[in-house]
C-alpha positions, 0 to 999 in steps of 0.5 A, a space after each residue: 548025579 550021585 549023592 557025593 556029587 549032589 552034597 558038593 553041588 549044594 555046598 558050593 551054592 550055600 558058599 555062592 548065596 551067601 557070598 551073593 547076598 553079603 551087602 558091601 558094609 559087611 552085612 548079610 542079609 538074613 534073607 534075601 527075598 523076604 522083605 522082613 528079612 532084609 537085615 543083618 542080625 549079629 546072632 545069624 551073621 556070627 554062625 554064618 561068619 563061623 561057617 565061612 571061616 571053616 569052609 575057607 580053612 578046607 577049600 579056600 575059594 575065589 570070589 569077587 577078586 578075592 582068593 580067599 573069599 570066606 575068610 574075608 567074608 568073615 571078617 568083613 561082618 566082624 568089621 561091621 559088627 564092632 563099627 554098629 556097636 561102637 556107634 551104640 556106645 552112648 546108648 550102652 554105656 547108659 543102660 551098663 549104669 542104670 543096670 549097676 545102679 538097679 534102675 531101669 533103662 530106656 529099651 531105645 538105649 539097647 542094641 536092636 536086633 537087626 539093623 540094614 546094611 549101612 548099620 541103621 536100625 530096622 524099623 521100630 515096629 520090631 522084637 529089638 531087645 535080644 541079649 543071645 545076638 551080641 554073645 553070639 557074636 563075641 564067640 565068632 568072633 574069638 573062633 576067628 582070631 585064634 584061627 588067624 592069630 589076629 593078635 594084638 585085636 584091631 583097636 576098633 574090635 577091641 573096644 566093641 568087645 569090651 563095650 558089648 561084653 560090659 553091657 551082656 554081663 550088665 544085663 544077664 538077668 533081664 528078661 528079653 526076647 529069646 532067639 525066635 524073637 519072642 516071649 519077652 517076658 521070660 529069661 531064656 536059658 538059650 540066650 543065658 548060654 549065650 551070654 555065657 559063651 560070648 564072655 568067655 570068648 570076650 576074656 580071651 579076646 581081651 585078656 585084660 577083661 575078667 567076668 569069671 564072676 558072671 560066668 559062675 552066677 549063670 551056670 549056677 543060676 541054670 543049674 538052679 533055676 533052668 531046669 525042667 522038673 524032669 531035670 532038663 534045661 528049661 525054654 524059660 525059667 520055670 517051663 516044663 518044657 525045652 527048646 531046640 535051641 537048647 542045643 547051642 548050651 553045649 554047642 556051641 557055648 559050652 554051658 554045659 559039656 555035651 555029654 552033661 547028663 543034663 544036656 543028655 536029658 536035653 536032647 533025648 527030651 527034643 529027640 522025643 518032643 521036637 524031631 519029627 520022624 524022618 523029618 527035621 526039628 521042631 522050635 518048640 511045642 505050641 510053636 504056630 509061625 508058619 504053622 510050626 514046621 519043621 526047621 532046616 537049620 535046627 535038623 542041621 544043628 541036631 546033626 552038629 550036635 551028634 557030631 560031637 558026641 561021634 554019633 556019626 549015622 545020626 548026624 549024617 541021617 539029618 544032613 541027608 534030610 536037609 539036602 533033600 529040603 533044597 529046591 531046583 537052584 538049590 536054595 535051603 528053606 527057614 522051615 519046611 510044612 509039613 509036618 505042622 504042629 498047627 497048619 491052622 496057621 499056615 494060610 494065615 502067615 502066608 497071606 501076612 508075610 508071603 512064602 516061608 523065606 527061601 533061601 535063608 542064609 542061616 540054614 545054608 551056613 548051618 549045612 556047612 558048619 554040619 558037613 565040616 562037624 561031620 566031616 563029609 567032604 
């Protein structure tokens, strides 16, 4: 098989798992095998909703009854999405007011982070407060109307955008947990980038909505507050230290343009610290889950990255390292181990937890949306 046609092969799989595993309500299930990961978060599913929208617009594809399958994919976890955040509302709205009113608000009245197919939340036992999840969600969202000039908004997604948009630039300032699931006593500058995207895009789903306020306040504050002494973007606000997750600031939120000299100082930072050589990318340095591999979709990010810059042989280098992390069906693994940044780990969350999770739904989406960014077919 030849690598053209071992590329198309695994793309085709990555289309095929993640329709598969697409639940009946919208949800996909971040991974399918791992009892953990038999949720839907919004912060997965709107990269995923991404990848399937523009892998639908190159090579439309027939499943289930369907001839445009990814596309209504897509919008079937949008549908979902708003009808988990309307049935929040009440809880939403009491938290947009004890914000307003500088009180503090019940963490029950949130949204969680991942909920089950039908919309339930997961068990209680569970890092629930995120704030990346619903701004994540609003940016996808907003890429895939304006493909489809879905004009005027289906009232029932007008009404979650405004709701959840309200309800992020409520709470921007309020420490949670970051996209890993941790560090909750933090302000994560990943997630800031987020928010920011996610109401930008609310304004452009609404018109009517206006948070150019809220918007200003969080790149002022990032640029204030979220920097490492070495002028990077910080993990958290005072942390001499990055994340790969920075990557999203400039791709795909927009906080900061990717050729900011602050966001080239970013990944020459995660080039150095985090990209294991001839390896994938690290989450951050102290990172112990699973023994701090190196993560597929994180390579796959990078390489979306370097896309944009027109780094082309960098980004291709790193989806070529992915495919090679596909077992025989072709699934894509969370991470890979090694290389390790602490394999005293490892044994232990494998007893805990089984197997590093396999296939994720979010590294196959992540292989799409690099191969679109770069353009290979």
């Amino acid at each position: 098989m030849t690598e053209r046609t071992y590329a198309e092969t695994l793309a085709a799989h990555s289309r095929r798992v993640i329709l598969e595993h697409q639940q009946p309500s919208g949800a996909y299930l971040a991974g399918p095998l791992m009892p953990d990961y038999q949720f839907s978060w919004f912060r997965d599913g709107a990269f995923i909703a991404y990848a399937l929208m523009l892998d639908g617009e190159a090579a439309p594809i027939g499943f289930g009854g369907s001839m445009a399958a990814q596309w209504e994919s897509a919008q079937s976890f949008h549908d979902w999405c708003a009808h988990v955040i309307l049935r929040r509302a009440e809880g939403l709205e009491r938290c947009i007011a004890q914000a307003a009113c500088g009180e503090p608000f019940d963490p029950r009245d949130t949204l969680n982070a991942r909920y089950d197919a039908s919309g339930e939340a997961g068990p209680d036992d569970w890092p629930e407060f995120q704030l990346d999840g619903p701004g994540a969600w609003l940016w996808s969202l907003q890429e895939f109307v304006v493909r489809f000039r879905l004009y005027p908004l289906p009232r029932e997604w007008a009404h979650a955008v405004e709701l959840a948009a309200r309800y992020l630039a409520a709470l921007w300032q309020q420490p949670c947990y970051d996209c890993w699931e941790e560090h909750p006593a933090h302000v994560h500058i990943s997630t800031l980038a987020a928010i920011y995207g996610g109401l930008r895009a609310a304004e452009k789903l609404v018109p009517a909505l206006d948070f150019s306020a809220t918007t200003e306040a969080i790149q002022a504050f990032v640029r204030t507050h979220g920097l490492t002494p070495g002028g990077e973007l910080a993990k958290w606000m005072g942390a001499d230290a990055v994340d790969a997750n920075l990557i999203a600031a400039a791709v795909p939120f927009g906080l900061l343009a990717p050729d900011d000299p602050i966001m080239e100082r970013t990944i020459a930072r995660i080039e150095r610290d985090l990209h294991a050589p001839d390896s994938g990318v690290h989450r951050y340095l102290g990172d112990v889950y699973y023994g701090g591999g190196a993560w597929v979709l994180l390579a796959l990010w990078l390489a979306w990255y370097y896309a944009e810059r027109g780094l082309t042989d960098r980004g291709k280098a790193l989806l070529a390292w992915a495919e090679r992390q596909a077992d025989e069906a072709g699934n894509l693994p969370e991470q890979v181990a090694p290389p390790m940044l602490a394999p005293d780990h490892y044994a232990p969350w494998v007893a805990q937890r089984g197997p590093i999770a396999r296939p994720l739904l979010w590294s196959h989406a992540k292989y799409l949306l690099a191969r679109h960014a770069l353009q290979t077919g």
